[in-house]
PASEBA-1860 file (N, C-alpha, C; in nm, 3 decimals):
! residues 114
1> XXXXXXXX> 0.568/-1.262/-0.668/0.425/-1.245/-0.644/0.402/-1.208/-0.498 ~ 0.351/-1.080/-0.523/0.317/-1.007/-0.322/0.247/-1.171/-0.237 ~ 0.157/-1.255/-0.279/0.093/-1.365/-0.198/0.183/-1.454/-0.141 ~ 0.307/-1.505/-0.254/0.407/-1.578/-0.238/0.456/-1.499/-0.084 ~ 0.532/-1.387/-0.088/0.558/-1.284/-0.024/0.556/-1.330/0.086 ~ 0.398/-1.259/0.109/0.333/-1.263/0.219/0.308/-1.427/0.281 ~ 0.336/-1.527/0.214/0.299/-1.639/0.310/0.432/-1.649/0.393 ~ 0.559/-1.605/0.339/0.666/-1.631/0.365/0.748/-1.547/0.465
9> XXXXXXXX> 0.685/-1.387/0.469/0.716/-1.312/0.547/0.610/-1.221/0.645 ~ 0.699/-1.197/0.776/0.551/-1.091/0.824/0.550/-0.959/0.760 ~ 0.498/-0.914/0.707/0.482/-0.775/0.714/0.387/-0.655/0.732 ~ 0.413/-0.527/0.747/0.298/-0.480/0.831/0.222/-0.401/0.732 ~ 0.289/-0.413/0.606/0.202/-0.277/0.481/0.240/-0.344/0.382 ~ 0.099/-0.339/0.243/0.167/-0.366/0.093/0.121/-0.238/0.063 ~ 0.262/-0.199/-0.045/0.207/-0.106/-0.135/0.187/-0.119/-0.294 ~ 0.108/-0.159/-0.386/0.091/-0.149/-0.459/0.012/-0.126/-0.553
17> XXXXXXXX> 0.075/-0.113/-0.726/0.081/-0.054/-0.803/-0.154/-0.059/-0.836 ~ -0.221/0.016/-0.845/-0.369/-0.040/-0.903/-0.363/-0.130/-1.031 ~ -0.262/-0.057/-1.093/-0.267/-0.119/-1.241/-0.198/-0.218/-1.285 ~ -0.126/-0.306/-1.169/-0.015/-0.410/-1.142/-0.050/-0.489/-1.254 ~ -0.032/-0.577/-1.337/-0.087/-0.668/-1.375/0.002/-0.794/-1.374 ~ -0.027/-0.908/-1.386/0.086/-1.025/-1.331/0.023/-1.134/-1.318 ~ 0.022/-1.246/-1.389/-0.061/-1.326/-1.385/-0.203/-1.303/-1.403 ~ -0.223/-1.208/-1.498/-0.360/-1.161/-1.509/-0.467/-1.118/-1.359
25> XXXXXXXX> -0.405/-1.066/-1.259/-0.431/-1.025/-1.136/-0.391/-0.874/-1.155 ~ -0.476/-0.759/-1.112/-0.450/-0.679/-1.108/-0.475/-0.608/-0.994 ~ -0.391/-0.516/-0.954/-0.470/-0.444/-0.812/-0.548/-0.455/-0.720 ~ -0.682/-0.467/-0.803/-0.817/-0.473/-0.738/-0.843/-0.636/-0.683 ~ -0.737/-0.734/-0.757/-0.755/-0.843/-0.724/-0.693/-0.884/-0.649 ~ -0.539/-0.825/-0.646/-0.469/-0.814/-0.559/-0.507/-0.822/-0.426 ~ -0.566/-0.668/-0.431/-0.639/-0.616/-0.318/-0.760/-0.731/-0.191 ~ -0.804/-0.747/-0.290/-0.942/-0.868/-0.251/-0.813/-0.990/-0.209
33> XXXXXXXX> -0.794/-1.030/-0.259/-0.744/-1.182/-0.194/-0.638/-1.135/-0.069 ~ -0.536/-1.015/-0.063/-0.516/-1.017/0.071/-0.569/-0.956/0.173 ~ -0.749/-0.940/0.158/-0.808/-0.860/0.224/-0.867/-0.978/0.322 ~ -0.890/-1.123/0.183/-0.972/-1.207/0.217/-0.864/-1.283/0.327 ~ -0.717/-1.336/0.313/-0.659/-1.371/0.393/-0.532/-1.325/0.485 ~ -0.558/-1.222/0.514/-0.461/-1.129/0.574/-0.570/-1.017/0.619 ~ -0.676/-1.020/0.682/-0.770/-0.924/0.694/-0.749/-0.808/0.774 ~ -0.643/-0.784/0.837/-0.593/-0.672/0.892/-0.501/-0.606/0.835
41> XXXXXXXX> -0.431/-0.641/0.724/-0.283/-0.627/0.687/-0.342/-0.522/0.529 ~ -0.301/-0.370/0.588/-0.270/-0.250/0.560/-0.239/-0.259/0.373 ~ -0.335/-0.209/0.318/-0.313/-0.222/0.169/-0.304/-0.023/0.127 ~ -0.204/-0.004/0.036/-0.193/0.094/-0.013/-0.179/0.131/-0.176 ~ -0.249/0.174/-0.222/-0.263/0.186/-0.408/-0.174/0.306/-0.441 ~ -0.156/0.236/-0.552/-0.049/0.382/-0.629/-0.096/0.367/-0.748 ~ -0.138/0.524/-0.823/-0.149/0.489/-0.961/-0.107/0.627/-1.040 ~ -0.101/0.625/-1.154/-0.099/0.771/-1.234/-0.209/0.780/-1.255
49> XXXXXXXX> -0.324/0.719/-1.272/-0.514/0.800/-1.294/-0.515/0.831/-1.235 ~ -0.667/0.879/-1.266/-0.725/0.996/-1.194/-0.760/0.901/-1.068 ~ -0.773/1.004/-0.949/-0.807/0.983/-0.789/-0.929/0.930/-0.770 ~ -0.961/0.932/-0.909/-1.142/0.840/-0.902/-1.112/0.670/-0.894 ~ -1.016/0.666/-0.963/-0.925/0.486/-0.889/-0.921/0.457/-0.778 ~ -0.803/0.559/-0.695/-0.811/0.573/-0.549/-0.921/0.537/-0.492 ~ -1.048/0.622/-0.527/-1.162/0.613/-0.426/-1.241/0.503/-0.484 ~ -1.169/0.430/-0.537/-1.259/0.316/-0.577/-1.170/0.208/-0.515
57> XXXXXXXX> -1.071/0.226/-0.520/-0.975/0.089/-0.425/-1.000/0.146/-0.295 ~ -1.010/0.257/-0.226/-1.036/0.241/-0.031/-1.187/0.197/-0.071 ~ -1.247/0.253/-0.137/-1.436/0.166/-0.191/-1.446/0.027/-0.150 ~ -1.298/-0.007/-0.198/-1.323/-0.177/-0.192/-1.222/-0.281/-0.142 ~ -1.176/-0.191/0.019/-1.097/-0.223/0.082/-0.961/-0.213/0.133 ~ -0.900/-0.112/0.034/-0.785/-0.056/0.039/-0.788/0.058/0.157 ~ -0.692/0.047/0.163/-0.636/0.138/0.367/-0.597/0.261/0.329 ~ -0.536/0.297/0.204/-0.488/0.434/0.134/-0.464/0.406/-0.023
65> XXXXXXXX> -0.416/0.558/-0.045/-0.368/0.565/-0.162/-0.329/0.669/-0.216 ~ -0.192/0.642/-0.279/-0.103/0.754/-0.308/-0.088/0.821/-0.492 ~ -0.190/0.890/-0.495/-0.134/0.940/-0.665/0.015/0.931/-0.726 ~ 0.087/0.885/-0.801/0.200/0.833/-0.819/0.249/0.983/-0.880 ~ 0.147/1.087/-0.928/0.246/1.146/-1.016/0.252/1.276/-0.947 ~ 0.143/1.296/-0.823/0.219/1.384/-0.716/0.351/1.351/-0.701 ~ 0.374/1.224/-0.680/0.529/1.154/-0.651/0.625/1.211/-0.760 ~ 0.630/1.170/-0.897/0.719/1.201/-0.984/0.730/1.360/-0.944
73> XXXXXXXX> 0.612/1.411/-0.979/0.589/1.573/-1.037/0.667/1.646/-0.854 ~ 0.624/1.618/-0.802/0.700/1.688/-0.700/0.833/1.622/-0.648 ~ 0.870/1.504/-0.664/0.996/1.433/-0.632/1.006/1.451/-0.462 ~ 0.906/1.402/-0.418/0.951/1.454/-0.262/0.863/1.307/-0.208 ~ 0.976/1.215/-0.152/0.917/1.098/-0.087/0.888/1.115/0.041 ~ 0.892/1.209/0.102/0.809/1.279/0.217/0.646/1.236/0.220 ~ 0.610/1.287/0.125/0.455/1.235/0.078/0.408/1.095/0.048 ~ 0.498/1.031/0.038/0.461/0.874/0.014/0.476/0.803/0.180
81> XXXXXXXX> 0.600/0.850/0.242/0.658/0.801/0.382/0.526/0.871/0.462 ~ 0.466/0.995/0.424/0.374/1.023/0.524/0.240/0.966/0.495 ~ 0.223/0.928/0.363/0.094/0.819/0.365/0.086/0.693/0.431 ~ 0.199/0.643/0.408/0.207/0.473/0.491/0.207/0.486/0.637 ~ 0.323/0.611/0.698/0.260/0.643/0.816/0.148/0.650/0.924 ~ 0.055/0.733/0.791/-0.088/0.738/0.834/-0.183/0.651/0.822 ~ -0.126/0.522/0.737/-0.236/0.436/0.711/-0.140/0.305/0.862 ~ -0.001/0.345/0.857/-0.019/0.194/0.974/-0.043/0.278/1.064
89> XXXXXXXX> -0.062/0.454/1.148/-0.089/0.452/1.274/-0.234/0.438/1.290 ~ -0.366/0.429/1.150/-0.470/0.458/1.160/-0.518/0.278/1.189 ~ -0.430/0.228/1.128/-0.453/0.052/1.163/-0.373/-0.020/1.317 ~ -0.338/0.086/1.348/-0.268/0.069/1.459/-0.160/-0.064/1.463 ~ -0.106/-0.079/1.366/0.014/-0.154/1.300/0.133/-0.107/1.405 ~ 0.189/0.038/1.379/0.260/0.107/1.423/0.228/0.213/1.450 ~ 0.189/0.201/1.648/0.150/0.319/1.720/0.246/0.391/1.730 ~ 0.377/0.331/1.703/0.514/0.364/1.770/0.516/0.511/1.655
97> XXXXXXXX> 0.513/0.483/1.523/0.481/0.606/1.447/0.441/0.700/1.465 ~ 0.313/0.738/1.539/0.269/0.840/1.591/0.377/0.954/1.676 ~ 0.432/0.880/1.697/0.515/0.985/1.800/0.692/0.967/1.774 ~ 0.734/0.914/1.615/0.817/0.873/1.550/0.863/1.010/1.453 ~ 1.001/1.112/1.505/1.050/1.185/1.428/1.182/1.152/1.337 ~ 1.233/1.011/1.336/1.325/0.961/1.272/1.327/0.833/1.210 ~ 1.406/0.751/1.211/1.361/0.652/1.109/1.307/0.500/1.189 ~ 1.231/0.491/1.138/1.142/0.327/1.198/1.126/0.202/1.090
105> XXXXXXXX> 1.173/0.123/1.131/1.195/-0.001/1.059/1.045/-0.050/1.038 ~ 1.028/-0.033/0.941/0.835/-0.091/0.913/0.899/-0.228/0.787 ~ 0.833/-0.354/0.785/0.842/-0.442/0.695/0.748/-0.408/0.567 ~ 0.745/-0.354/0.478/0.655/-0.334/0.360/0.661/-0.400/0.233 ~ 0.568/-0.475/0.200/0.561/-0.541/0.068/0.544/-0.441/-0.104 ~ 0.604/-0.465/-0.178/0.629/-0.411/-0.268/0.599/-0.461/-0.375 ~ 0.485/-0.534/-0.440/0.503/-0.584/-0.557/0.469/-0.557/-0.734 ~ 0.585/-0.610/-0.788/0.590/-0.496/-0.890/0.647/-0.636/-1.038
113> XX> 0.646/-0.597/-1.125/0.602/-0.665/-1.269/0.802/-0.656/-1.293 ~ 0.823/-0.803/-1.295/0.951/-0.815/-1.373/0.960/-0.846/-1.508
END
């Protein structure tokens, strides 16, 4: 569970799924409770719907969000590495990014349905 996670580790980005579901918590709820206690800490959505999701999770607190099936359909994690990019240099998480042409150790939460 990303909360478990997060009490236990620092990290500077979650990315996850809108449609997560897990304990009957999904995304949006996700979203809200580490908005409510982690209020700086960089949230990013992924989904296969339509981008009308997206603009409804940054709507309601989310920092970004990445269409998942740009991801599949083009296979290029370029586009995912340059979203999180842009969402920790825009939270100023990692300024060091901004001016970062190789690889940077960022801590990112990942949580996902076993």
């Amino acid at each position: 569970d990303a909360l478990k996670i997060l009490e236990k580790e620092s990290v500077n980005l979650v990315l996850t799924d809108i449609e997560l579901v897990k304990d009957k918590r999904g995304g949006f709820e996700l979203l809200k409770e580490i908005k409510i206690k982690y209020t700086n800490l960089p949230v990013i959505g992924m989904s296969f719907t339509s981008p009308e999701i997206g603009k409804g999770f940054i709507g309601k607190g989310g920092d970004g969000f990445f269409p998942k099936s740009k991801f599949w359909e083009v296979n290029d994690e370029e586009l995912l590495l340059d979203e999180i990019k842009r969402v920790l240099v825009t939270n100023h998480v990692g300024k060091s990014l901004s001016n970062a042409s190789n690889t940077t150790s960022v801590n990112v939460v990942v949580p996902h349905d076993t």
